[in-house]
Backbone and ligand atoms as CSV (ligand in chain L), in Angstrom:
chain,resi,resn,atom,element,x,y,z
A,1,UNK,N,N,-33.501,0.867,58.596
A,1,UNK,CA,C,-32.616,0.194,57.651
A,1,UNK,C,C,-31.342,-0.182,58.388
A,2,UNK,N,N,-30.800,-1.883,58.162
A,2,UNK,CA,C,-29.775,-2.112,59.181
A,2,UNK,C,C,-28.538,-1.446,57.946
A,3,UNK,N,N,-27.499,-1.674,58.490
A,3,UNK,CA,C,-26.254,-1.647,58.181
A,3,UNK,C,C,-26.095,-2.386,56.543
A,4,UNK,N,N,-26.425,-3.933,56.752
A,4,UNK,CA,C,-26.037,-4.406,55.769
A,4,UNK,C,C,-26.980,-4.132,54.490
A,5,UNK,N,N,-28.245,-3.779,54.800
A,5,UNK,CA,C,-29.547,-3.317,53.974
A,5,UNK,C,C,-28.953,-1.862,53.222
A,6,UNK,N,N,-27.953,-0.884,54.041
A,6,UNK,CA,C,-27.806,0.182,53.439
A,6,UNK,C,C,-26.537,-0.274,52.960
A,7,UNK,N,N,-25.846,-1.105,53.151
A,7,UNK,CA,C,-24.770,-1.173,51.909
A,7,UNK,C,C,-25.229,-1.587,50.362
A,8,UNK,N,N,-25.918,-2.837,50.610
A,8,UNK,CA,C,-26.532,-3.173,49.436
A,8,UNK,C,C,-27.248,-2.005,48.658
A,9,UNK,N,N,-27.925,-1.247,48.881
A,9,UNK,CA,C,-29.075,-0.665,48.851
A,9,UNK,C,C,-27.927,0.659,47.798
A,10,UNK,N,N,-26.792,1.064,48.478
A,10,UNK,CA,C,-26.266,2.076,48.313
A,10,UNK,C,C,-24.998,1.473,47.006
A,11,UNK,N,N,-24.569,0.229,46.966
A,11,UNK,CA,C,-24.065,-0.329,45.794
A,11,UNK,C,C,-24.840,-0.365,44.595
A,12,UNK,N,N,-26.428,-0.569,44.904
A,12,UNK,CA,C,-27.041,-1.220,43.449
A,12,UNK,C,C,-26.798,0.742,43.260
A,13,UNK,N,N,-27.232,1.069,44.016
A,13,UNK,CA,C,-27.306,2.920,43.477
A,13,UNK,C,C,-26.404,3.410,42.741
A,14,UNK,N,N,-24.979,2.654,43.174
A,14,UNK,CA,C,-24.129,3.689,42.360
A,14,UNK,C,C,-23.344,2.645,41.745
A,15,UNK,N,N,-23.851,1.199,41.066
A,15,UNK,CA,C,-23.829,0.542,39.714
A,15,UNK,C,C,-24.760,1.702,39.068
A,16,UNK,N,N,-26.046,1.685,39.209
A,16,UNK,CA,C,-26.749,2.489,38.512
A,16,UNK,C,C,-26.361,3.893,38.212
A,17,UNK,N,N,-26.055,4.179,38.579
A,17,UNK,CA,C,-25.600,5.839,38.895
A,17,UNK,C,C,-24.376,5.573,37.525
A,18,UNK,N,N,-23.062,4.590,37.926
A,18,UNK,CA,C,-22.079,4.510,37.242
A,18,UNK,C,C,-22.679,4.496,35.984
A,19,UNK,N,N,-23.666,2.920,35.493
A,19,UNK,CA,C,-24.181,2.859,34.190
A,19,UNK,C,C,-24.848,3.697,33.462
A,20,UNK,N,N,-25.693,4.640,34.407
A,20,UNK,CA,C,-26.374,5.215,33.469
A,20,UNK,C,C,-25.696,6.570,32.983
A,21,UNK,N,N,-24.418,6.902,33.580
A,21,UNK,CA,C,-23.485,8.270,33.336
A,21,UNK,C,C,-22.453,7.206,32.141
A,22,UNK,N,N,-22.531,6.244,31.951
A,22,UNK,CA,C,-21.457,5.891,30.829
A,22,UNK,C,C,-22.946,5.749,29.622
A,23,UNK,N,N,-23.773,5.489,29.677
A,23,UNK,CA,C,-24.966,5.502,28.643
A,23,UNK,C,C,-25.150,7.077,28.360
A,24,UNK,N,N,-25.006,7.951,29.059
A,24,UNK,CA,C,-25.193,9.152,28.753
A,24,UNK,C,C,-24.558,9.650,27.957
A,25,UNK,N,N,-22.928,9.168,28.603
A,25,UNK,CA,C,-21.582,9.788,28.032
A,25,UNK,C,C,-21.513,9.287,26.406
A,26,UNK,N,N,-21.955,8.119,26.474
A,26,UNK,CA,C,-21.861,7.288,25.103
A,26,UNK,C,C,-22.785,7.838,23.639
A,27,UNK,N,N,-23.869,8.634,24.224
A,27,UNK,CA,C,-25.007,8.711,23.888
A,27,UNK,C,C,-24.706,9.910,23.215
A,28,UNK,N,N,-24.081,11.269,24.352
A,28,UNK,CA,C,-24.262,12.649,24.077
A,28,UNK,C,C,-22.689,12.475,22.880
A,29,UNK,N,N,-21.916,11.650,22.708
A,29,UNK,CA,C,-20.657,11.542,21.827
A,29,UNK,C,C,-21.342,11.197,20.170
A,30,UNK,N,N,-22.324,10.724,20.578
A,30,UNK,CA,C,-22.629,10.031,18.925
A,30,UNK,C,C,-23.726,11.007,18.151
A,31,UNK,N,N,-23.374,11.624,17.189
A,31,UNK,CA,C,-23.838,12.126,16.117
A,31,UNK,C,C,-24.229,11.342,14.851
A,32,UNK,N,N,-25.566,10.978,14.826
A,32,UNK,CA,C,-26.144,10.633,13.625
A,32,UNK,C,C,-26.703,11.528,11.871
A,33,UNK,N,N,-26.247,11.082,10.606
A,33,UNK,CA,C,-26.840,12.396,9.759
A,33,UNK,C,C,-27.419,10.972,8.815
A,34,UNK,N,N,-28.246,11.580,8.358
A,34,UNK,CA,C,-28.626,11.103,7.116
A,34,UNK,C,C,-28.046,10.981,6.004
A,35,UNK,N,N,-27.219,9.895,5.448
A,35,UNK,CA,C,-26.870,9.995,3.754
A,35,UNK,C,C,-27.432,10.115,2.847
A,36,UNK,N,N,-26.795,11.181,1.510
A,36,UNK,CA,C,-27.845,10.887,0.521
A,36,UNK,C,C,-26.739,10.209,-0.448
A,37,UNK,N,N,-28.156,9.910,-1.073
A,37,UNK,CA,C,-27.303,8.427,-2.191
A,37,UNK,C,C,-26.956,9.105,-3.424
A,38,UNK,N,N,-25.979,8.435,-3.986
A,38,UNK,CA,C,-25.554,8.704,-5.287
A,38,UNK,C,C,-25.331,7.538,-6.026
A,39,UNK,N,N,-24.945,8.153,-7.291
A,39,UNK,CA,C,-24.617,6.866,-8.168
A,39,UNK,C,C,-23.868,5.898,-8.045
A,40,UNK,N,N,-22.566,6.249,-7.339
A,40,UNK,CA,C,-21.902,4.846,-6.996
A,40,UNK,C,C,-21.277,5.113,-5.299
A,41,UNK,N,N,-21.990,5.942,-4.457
A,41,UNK,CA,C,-22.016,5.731,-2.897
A,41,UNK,C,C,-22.994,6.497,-2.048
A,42,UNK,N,N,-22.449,7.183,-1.028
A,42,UNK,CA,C,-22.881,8.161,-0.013
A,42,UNK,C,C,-22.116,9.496,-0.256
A,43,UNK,N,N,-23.290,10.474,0.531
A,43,UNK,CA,C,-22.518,11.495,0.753
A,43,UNK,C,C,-22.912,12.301,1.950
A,44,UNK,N,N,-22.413,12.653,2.598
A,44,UNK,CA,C,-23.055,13.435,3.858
A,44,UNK,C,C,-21.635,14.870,4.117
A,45,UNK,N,N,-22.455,15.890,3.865
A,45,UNK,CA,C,-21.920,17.446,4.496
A,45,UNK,C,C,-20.934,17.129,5.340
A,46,UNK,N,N,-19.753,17.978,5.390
A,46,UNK,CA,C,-18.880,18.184,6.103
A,46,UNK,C,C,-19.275,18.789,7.807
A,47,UNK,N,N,-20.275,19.895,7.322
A,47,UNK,CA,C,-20.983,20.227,8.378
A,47,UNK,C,C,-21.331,19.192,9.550
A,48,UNK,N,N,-21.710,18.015,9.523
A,48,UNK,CA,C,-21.852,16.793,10.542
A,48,UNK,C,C,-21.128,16.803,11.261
A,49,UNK,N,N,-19.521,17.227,10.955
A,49,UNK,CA,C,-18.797,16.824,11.762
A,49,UNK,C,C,-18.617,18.080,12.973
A,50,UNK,N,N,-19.383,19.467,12.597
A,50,UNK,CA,C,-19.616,20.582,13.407
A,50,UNK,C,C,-19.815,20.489,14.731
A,51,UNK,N,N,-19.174,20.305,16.160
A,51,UNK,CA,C,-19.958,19.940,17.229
A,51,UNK,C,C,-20.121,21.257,18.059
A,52,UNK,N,N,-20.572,21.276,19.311
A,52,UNK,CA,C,-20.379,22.584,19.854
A,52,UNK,C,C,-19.421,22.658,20.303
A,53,UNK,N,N,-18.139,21.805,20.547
A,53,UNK,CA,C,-17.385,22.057,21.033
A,53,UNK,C,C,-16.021,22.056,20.265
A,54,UNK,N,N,-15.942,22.128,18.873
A,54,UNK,CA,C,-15.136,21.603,18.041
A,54,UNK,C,C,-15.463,20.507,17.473
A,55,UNK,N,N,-14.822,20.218,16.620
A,55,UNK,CA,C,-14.896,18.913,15.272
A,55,UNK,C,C,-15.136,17.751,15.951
A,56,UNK,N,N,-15.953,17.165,15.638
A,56,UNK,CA,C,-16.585,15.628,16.266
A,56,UNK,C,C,-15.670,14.722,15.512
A,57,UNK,N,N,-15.065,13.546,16.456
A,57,UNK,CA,C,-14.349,12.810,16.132
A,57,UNK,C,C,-14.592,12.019,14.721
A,58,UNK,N,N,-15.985,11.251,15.181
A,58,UNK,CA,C,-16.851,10.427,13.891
A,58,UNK,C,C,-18.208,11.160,14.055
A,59,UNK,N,N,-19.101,10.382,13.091
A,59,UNK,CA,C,-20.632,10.479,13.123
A,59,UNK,C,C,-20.935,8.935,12.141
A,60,UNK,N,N,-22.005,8.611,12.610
A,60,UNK,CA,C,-22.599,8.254,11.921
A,60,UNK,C,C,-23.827,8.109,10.901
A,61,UNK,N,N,-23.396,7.197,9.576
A,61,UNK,CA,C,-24.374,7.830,9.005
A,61,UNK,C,C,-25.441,6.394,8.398
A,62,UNK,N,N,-26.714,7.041,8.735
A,62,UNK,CA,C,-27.628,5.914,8.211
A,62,UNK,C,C,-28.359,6.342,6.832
A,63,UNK,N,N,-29.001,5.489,6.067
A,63,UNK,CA,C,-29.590,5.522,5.198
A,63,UNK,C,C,-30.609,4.157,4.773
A,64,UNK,N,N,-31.696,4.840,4.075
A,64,UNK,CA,C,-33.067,3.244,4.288
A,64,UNK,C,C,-32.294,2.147,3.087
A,65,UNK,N,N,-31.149,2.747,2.567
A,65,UNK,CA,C,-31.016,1.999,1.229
A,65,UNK,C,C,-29.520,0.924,2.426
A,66,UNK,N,N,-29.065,1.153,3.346
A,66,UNK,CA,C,-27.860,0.474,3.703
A,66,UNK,C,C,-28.737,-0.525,5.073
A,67,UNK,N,N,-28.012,-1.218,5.202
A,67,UNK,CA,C,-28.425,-2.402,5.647
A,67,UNK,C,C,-28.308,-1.951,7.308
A,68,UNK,N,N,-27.205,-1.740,7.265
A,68,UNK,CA,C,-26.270,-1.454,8.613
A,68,UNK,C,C,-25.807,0.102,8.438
A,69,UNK,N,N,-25.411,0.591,9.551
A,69,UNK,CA,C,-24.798,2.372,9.652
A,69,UNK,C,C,-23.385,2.044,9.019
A,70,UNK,N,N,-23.045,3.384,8.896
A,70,UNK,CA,C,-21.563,3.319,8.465
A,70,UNK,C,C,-21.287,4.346,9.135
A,71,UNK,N,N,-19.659,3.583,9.859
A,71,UNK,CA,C,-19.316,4.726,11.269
A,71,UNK,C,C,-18.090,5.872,10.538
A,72,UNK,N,N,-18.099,7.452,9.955
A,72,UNK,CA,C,-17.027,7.952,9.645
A,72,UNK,C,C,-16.395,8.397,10.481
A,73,UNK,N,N,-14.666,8.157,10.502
A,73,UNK,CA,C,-13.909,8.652,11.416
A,73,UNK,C,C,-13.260,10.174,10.624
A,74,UNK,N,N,-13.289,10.696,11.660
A,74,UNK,CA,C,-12.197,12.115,11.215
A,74,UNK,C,C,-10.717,11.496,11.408
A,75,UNK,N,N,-10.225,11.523,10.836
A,75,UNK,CA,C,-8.444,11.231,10.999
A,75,UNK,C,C,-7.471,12.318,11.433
A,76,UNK,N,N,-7.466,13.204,10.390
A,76,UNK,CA,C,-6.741,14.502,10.522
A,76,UNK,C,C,-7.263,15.023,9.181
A,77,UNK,N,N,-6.797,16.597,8.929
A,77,UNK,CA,C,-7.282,17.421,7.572
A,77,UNK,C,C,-7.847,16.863,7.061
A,78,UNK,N,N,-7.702,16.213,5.597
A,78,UNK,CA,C,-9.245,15.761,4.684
A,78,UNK,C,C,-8.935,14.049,4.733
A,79,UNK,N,N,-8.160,13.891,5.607
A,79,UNK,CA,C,-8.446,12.145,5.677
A,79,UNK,C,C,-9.342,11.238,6.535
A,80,UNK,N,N,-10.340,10.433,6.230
A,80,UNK,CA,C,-11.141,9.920,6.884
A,80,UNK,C,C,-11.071,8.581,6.657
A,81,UNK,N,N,-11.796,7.574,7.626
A,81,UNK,CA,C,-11.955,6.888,7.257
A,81,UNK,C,C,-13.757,6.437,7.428
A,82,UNK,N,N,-14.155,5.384,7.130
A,82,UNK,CA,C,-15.419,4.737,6.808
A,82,UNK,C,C,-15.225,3.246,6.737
A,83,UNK,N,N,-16.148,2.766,7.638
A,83,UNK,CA,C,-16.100,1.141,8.058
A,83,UNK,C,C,-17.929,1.167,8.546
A,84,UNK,N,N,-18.413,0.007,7.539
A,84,UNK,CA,C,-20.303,-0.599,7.608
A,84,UNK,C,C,-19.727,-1.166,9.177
A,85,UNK,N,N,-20.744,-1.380,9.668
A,85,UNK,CA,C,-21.367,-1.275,11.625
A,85,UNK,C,C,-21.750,-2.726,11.439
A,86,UNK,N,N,-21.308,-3.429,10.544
A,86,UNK,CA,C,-21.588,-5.119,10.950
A,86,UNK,C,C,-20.193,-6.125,11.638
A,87,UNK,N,N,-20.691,-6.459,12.281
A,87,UNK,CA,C,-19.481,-7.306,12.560
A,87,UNK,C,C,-18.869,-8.574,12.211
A,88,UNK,N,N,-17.842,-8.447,11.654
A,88,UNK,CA,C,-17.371,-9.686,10.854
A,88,UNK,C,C,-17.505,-11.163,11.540
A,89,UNK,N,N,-17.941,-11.154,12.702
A,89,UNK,CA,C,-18.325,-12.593,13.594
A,89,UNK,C,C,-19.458,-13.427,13.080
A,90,UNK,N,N,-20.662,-12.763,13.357
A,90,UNK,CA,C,-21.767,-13.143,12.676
A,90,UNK,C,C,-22.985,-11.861,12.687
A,91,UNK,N,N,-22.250,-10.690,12.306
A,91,UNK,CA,C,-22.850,-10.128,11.725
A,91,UNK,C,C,-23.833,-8.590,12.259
A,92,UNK,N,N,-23.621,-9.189,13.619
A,92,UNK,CA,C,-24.755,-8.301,14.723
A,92,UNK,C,C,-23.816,-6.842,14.741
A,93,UNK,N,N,-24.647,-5.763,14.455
A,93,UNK,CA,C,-24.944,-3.924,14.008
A,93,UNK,C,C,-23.692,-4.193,15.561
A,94,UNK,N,N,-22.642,-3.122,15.480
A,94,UNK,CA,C,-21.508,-2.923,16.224
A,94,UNK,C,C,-22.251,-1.582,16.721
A,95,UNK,N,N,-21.605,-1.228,17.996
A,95,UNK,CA,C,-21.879,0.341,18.950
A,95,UNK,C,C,-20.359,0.592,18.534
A,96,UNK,N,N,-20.394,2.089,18.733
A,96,UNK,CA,C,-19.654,3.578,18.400
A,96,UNK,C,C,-18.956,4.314,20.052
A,97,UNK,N,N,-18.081,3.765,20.203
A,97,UNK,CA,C,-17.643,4.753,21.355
A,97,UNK,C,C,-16.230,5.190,21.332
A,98,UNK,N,N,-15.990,6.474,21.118
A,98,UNK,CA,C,-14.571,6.584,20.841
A,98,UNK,C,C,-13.899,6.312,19.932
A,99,UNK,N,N,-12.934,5.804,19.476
A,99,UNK,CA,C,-12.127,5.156,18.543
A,99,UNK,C,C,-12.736,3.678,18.615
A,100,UNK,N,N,-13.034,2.914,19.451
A,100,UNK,CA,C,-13.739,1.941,19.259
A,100,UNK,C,C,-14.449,1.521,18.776
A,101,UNK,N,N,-15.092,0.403,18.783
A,101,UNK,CA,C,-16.761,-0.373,17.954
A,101,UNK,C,C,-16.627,-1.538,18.616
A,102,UNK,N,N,-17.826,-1.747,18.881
A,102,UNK,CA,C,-17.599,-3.132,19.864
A,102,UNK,C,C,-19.615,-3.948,19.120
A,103,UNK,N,N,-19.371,-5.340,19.759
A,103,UNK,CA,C,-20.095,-5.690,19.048
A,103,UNK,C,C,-20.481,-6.313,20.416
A,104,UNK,N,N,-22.197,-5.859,20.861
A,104,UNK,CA,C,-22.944,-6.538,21.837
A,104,UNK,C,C,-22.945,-7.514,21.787
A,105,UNK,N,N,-23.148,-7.965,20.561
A,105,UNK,CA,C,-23.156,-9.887,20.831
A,105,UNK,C,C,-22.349,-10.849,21.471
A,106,UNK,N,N,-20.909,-10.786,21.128
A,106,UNK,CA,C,-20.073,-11.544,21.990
A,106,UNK,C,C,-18.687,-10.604,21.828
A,107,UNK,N,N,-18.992,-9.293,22.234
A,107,UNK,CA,C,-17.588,-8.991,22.887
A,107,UNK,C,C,-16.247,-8.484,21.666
A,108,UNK,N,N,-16.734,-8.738,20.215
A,108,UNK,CA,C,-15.337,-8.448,19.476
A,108,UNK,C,C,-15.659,-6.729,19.772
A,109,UNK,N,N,-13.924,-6.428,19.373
A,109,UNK,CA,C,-14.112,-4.830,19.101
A,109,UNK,C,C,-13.211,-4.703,17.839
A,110,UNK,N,N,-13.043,-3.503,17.086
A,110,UNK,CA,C,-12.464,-3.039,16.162
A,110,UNK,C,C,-12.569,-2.001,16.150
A,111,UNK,N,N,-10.862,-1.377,15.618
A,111,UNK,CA,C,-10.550,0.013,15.727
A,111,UNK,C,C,-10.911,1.056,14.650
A,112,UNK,N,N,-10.557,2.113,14.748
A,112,UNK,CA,C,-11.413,3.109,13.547
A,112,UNK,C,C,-10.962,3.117,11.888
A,113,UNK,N,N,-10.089,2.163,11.896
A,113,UNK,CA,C,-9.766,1.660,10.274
A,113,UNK,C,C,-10.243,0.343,9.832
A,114,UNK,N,N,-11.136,-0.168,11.230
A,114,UNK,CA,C,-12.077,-1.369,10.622
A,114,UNK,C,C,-11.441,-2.554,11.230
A,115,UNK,N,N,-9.909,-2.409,11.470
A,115,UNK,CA,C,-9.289,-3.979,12.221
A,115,UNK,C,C,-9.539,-4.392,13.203
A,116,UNK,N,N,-9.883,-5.963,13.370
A,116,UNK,CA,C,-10.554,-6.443,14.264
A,116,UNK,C,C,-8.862,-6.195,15.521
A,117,UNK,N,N,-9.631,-5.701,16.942
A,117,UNK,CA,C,-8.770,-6.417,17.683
A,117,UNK,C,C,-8.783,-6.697,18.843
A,118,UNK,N,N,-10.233,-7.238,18.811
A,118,UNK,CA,C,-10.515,-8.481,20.077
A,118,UNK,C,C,-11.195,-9.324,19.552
A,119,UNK,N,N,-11.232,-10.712,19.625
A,119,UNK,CA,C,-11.980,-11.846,19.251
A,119,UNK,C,C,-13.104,-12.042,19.610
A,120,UNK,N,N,-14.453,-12.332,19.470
A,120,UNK,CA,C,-13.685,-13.480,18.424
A,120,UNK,C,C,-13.459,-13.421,17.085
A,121,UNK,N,N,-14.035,-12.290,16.557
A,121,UNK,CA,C,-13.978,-11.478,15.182
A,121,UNK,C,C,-12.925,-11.445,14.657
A,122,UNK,N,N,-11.806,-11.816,13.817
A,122,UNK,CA,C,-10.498,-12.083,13.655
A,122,UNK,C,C,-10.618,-10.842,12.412
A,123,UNK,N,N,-11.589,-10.721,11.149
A,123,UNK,CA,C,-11.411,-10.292,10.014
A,123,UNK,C,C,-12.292,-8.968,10.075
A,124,UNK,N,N,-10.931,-7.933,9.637
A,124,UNK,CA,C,-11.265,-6.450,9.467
A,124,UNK,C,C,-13.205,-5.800,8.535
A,125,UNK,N,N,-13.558,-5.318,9.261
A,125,UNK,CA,C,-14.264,-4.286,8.783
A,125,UNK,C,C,-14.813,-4.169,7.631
A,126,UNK,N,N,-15.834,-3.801,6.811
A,126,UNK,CA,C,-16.004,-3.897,5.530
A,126,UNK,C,C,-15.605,-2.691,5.402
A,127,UNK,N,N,-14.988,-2.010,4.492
A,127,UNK,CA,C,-14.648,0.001,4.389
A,127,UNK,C,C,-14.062,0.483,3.255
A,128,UNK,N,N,-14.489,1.814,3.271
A,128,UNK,CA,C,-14.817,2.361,1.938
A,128,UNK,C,C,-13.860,3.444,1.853
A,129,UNK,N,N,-13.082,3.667,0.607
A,129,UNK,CA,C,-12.673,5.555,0.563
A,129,UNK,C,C,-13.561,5.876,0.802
A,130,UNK,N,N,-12.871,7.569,1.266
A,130,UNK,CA,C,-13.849,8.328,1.146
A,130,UNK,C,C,-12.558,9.671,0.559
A,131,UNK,N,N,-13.916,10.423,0.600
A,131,UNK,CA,C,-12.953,11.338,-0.221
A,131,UNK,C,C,-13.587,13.331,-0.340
A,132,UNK,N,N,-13.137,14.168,0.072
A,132,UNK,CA,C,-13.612,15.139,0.026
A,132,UNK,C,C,-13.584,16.135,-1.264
A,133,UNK,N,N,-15.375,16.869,-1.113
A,133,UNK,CA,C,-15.721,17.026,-2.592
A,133,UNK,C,C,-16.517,18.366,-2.147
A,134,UNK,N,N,-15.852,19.376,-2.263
A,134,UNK,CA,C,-16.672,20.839,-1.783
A,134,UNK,C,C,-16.579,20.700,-0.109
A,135,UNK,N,N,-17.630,20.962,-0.065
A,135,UNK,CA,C,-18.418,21.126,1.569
A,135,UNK,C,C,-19.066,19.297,1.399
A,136,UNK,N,N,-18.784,18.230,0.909
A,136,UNK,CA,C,-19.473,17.586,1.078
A,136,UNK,C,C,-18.248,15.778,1.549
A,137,UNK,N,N,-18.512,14.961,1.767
A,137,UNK,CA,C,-17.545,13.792,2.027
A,137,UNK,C,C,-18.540,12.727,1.130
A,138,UNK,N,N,-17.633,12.456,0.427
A,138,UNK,CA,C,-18.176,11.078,-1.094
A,138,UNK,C,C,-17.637,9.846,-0.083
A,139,UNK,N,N,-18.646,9.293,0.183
A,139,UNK,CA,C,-18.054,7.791,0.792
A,139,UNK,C,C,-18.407,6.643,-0.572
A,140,UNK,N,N,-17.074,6.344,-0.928
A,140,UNK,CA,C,-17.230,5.721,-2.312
A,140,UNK,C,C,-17.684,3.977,-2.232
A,141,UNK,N,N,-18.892,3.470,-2.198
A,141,UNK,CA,C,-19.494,2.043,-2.199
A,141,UNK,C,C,-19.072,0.866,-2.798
A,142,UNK,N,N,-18.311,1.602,-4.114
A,142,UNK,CA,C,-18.294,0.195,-5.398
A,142,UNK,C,C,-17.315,-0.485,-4.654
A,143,UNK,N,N,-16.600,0.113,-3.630
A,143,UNK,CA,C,-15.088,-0.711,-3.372
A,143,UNK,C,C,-14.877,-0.687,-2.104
A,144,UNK,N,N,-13.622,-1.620,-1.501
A,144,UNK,CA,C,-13.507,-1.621,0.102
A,144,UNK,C,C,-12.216,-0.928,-0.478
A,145,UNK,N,N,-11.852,0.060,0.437
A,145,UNK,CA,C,-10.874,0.740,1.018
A,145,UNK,C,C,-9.571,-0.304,1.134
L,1,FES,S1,S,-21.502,-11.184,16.169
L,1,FES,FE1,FE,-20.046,-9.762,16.857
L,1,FES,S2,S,-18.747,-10.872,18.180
L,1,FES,FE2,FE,-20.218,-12.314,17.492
């Protein structure tokens, strides 16, 4: 192997190396639960937000009755928020990393109260109260937040 064969050779390695430790990182952060439905929203256990290492920032939660996920953020004590995983551009299911949401399709992102703030997506989030009820979090449907 010449010189220039092992540079190449040793770049694609550690693109790969880089990508697949940020797919990991991205991966082992996201907590999925199941919602169950109610009469006028969601509800998913407080417990979700249990991680092994302390309180998980968000989780998300799917259900066969919602179109798209809905990403909940922990805020602080019993305030949360809740924003649907579509993106106000044209529509394409947003990824979960951090305080972020970004939308594969062309690049918008929006922050964890739903506001768009990278383009080309100009208009906030669809999002819901939510509201704590026992051991359980009421993400309330009839209304946007
Ligand atoms: S659909 Fe999300 S940026 Fe276009």
């Amino acid at each position: 192997m010449d010189r220039k064969e092992f540079l190449r050779t040793g770049c694609i390695a550690c693109i790969g190396m880089a990508f697949g430790a940020a797919m990991l990182q991205s991966c082992a952060t996201t907590s999925y639960v199941k919602g169950a439905r109610m009469p006028d929203g969601m509800q998913v256990p407080l417990s979700a937000f249990d991680g092994k290492e302390g309180k998980r920032p968000y989780v998300v939660m799917k259900h066969d009755d919602l179109l798209f996920p809905v990403c909940i953020y922990h805020i602080e004590n019993d305030r949360y928020s809740a924003v649907l995983m579509s993106c106000t551009h044209q529509g394409a299911e947003l990824q979960v990393s951090g305080d972020r949401l970004t939308c594969p399709a062309h690049g918008s992102s929006f922050d964890k109260w739903g506001n768009a703030t990278e383009a080309p997506a100009t208009l906030p989030l669809r999002s819901f109260p939510v509201t704590v009820q026992g051991d359980q979090l009421f993400i309330d449907m009839r209304k946007q937040s």
